[in-house]
C-alpha positions as CSV (number, residue, x, y, z in Angstrom):
1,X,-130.5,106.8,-11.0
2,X,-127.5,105.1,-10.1
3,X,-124.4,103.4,-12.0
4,X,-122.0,101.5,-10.2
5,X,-119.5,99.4,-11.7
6,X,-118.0,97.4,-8.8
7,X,-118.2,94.7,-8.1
8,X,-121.2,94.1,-10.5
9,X,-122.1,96.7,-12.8
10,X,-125.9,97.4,-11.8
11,X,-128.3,100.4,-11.9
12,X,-131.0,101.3,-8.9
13,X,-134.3,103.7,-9.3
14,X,-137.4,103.7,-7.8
15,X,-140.7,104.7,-9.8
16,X,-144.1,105.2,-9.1
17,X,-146.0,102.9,-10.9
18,X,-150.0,103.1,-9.8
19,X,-149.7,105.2,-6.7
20,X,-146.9,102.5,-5.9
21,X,-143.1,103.1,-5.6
22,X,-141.3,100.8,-7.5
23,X,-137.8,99.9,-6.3
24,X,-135.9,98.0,-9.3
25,X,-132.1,97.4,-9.6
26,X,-130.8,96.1,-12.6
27,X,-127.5,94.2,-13.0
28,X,-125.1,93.2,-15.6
29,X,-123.6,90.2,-15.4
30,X,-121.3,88.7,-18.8
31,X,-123.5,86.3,-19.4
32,X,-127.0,87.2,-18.3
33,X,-129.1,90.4,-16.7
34,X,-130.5,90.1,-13.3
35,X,-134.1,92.6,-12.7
36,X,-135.5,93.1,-9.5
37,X,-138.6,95.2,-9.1
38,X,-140.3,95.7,-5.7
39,X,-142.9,97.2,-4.1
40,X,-142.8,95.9,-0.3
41,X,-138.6,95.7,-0.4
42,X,-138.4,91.8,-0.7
43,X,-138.1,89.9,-3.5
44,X,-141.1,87.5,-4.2
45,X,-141.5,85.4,-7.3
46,X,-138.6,84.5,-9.1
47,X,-138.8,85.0,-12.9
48,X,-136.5,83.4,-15.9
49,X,-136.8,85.0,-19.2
50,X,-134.4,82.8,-21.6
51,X,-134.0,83.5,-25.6
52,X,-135.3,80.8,-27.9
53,X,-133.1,79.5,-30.2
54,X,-134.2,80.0,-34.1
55,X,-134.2,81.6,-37.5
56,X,-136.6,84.1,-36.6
57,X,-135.5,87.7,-36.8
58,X,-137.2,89.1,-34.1
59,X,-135.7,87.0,-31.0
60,X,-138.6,85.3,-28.7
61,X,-138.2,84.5,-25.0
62,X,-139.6,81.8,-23.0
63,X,-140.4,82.9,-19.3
64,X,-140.6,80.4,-16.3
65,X,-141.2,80.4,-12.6
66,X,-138.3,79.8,-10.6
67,X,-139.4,80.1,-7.9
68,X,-143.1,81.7,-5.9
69,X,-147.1,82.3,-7.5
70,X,-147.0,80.1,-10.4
71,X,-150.6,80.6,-10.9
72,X,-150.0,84.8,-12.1
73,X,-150.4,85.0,-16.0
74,X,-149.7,88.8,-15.7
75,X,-146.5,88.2,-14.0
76,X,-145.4,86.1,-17.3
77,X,-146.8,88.9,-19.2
78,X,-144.9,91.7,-17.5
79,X,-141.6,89.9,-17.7
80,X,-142.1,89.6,-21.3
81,X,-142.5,93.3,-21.8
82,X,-139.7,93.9,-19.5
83,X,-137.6,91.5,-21.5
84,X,-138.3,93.2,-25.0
85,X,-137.5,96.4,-23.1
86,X,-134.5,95.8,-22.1
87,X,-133.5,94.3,-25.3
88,X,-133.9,96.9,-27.6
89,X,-131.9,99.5,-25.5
């Protein structure tokens, strides 16, 4: 794993996730988190995960396509887990 501070701070790993290595990089921006995972070392669909406004205690996220397969119901469900992941770190 990698931690690098400049000029975005941003960590890189790879993973094998089903026989597959996983590239992702994750990077911290003030305002937001960008996650790339890969598999064939290009990004593909775009994902948006945004936190819903409410009194909830538990926050919820909305995920949208920005941009590739808009037809994948497991990619919305992935970036949902990946989303609580990150959250409660």
């Amino acid at each position: 794993m990698e931690d690098a501070t400049f000029p975005v701070r941003h960590r890189k790993f790879s993973l094998e996730s089903k026989g597959n290595k996983t590239e992702i990089v994750i990077c911290s921006y003030e305002d937001h988190i960008l996650v790339i995972a890969t598999q064939f070392g290009a990004m593909g669909t775009l994902l948006q995960a945004r936190k819903e406004e409410g009194m909830s205690v538990e926050p919820t996220f909305s995920v949208s396509v920005i941009f590739g397969k808009r037809d994948e119901p497991m990619l919305i469900a992935t970036a949902r887990r990946l989303i609580d992941h990150i959250r409660r770190r």
